[in-house]
C-alpha positions as CSV (number, residue, x, y, z in Angstrom):
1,X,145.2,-10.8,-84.6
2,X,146.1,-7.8,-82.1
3,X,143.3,-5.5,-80.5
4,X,143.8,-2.3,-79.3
5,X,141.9,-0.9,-76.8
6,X,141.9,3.0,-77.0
7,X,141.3,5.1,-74.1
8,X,143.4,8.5,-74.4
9,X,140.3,10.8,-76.0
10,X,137.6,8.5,-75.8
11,X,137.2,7.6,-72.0
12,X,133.6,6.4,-70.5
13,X,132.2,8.8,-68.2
14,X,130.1,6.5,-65.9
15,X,129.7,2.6,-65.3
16,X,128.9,0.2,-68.2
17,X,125.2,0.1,-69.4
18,X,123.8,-3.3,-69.3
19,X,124.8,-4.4,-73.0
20,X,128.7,-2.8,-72.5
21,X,128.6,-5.5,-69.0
22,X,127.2,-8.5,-71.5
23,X,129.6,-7.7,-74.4
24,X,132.7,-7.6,-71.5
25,X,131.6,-10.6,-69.5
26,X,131.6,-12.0,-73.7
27,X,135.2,-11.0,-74.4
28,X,136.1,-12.4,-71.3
29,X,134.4,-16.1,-71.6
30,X,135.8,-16.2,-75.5
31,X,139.8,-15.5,-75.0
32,X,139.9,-18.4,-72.4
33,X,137.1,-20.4,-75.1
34,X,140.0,-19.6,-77.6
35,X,143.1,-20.1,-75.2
36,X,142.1,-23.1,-73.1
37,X,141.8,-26.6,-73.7
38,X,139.1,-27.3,-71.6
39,X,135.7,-26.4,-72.8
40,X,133.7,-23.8,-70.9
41,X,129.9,-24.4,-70.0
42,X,128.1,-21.9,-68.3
43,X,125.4,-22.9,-64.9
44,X,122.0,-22.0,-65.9
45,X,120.0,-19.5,-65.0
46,X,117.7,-21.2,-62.2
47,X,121.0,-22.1,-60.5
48,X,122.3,-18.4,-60.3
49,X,119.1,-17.4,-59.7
50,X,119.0,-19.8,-56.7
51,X,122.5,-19.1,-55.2
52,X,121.2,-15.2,-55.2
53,X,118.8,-16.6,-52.9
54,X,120.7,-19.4,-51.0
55,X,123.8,-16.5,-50.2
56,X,121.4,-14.1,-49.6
57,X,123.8,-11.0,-50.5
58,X,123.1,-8.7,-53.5
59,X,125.5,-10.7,-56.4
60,X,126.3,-8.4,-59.4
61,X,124.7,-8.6,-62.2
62,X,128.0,-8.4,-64.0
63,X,128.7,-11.7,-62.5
64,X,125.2,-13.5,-62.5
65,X,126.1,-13.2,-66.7
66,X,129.7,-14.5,-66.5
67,X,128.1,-17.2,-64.3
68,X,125.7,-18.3,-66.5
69,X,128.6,-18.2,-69.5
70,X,131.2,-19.8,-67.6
71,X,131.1,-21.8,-64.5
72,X,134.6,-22.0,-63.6
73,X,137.6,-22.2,-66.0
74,X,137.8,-18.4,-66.1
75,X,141.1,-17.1,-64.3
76,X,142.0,-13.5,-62.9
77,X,145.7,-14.1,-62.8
78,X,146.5,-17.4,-60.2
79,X,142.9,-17.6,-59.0
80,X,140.1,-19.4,-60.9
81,X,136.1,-18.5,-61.1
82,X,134.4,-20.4,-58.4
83,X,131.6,-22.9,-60.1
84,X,128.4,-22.1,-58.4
85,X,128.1,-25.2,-56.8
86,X,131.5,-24.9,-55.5
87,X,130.7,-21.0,-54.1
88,X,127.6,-22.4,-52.2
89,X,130.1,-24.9,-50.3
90,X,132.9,-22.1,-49.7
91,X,130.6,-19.6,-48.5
92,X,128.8,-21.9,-46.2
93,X,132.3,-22.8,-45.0
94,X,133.3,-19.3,-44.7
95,X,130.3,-17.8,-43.5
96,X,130.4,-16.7,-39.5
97,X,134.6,-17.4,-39.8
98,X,137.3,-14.8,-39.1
99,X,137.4,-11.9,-40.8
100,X,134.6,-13.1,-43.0
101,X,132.0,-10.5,-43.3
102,X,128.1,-10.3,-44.1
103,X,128.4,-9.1,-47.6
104,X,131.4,-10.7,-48.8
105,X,131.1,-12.8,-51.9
106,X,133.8,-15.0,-52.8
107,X,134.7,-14.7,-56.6
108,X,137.4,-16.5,-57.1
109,X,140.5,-19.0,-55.4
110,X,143.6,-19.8,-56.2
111,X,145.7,-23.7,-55.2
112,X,146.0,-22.5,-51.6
113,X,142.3,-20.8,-50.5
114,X,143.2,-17.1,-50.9
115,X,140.2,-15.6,-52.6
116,X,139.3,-12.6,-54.4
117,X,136.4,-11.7,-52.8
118,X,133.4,-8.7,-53.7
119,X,132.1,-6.6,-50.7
120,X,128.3,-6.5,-52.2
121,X,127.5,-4.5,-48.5
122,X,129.5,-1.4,-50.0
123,X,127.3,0.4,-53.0
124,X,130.3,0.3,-55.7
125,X,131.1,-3.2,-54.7
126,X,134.8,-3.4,-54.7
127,X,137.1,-6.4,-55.0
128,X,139.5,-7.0,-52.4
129,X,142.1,-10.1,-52.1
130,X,141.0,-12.2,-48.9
131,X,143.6,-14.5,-47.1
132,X,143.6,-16.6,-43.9
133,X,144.8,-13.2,-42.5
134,X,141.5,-11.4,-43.4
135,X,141.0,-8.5,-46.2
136,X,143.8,-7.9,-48.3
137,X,144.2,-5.4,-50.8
138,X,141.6,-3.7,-52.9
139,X,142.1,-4.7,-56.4
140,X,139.6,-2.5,-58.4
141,X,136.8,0.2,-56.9
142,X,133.9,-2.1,-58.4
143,X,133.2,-5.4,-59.8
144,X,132.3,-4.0,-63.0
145,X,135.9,-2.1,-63.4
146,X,137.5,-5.2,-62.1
147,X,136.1,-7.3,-64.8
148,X,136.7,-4.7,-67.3
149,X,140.2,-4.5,-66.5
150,X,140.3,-8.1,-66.7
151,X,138.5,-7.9,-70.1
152,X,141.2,-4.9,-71.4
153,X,144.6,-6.8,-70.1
154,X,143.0,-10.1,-71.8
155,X,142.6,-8.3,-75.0
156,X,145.6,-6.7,-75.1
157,X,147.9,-9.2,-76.5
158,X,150.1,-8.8,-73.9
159,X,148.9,-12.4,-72.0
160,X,149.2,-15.8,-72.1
161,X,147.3,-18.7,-70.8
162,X,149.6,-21.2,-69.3
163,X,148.2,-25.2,-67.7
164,X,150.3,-26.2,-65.3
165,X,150.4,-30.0,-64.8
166,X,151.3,-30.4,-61.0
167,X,152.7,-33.8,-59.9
168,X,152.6,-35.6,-56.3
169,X,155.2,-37.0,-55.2
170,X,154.8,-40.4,-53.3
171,X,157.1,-42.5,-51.7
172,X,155.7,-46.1,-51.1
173,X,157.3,-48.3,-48.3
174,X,159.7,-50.1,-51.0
175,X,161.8,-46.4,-50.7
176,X,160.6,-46.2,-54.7
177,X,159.5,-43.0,-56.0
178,X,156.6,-42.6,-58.4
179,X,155.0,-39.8,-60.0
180,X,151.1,-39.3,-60.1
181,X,149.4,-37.0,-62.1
182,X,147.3,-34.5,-59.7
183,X,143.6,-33.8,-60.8
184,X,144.1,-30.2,-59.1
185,X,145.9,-29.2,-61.7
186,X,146.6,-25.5,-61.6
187,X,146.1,-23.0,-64.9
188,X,146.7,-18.8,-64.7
189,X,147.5,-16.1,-67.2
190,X,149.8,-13.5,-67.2
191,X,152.0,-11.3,-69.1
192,X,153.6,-12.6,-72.1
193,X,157.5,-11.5,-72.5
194,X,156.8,-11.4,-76.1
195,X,153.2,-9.5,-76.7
196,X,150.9,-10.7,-79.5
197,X,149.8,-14.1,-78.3
């Protein structure tokens, strides 16, 4: 089944009200339900609630909702939704560090550390990539038209979810090779050649 999402006469003048940022954040948690192999279990609410606390920067409430939906397991492209508990760690880590700035929420990170990260110190909250080198480039004008647009290429048709199994390599002292599964296995979407999947 194929959904269209028209916008040439009928486009929104203004943000998302409240239930048009639950029934996105929805849309969003069931393609990768429907797509994915891996179940999806959302944090509950105390824990959000606490990391609002424990960061202390303003976190949307566009994302306290996919939070308490899905905690992890939802990817924008290459780069996967941060678990609470696993945010908490990063942004201690990152906190204080180059480039890092008070304000900055990490979203989400791909194999190699490069986050999309949400400046929650700027009133529309943009979403910028962030790198060892510092702020990248901004993605979308706010967190809600970020996950929107995330929502709107999902339902297009036009994307795929793809699991990637990635495989060490070892070489023990015997000069034999062996293969090991790696737990960090890496998962995206993007565009299928074909449409419709």
């Amino acid at each position: 089944m194929s959904i269209t999402v028209a916008e040439e006469g009928n486009r929104r003048v203004g943000s998302m009200s409240a239930e048009e940022q639950d029934q996105c954040v929805m849309d969003v948690v069931s393609w990768f339900q429907r797509h994915s192999e891996d179940g999806l279990r959302g944090a509950d609410r105390g824990s959000v609630e606490a990391l609002r606390k424990s960061l202390g920067v303003d976190v949307p409430e566009i994302l306290e909702r996919l939070w308490c939906e899905a905690d992890g397991g939802v990817w924008f492209g290459d780069k996967e939704l941060l678990s609470v508990q696993r945010l908490e760690k990063l942004f201690a880590d990152l906190e204080g560090g180059a480039g890092f700035r008070e304000g900055f929420l990490p979203l989400a990170t791909d194999v190699d550390g490069n986050l999309l990260i949400v400046d929650t110190g700027s009133p529309a909250m943009p979403v910028f990539e962030f790198d060892d080198d510092g702020l990248g480039d901004k993605l979308a004008a706010s967190v809600v038209n970020f996950m929107e647009e995330q929502r709107n290429n999902l339902l297009s048709g036009n994307f795929e979810y793809i699991e990637v199994l990635s495989l060490s390599l070892s070489l023990s002292l015997s000069l034999s090779l062996s293969l090991t599964p790696n737990p960090s296995a890496a998962a995206s979407w993007r565009r299928s050649p074909g449409g419709n999947k």
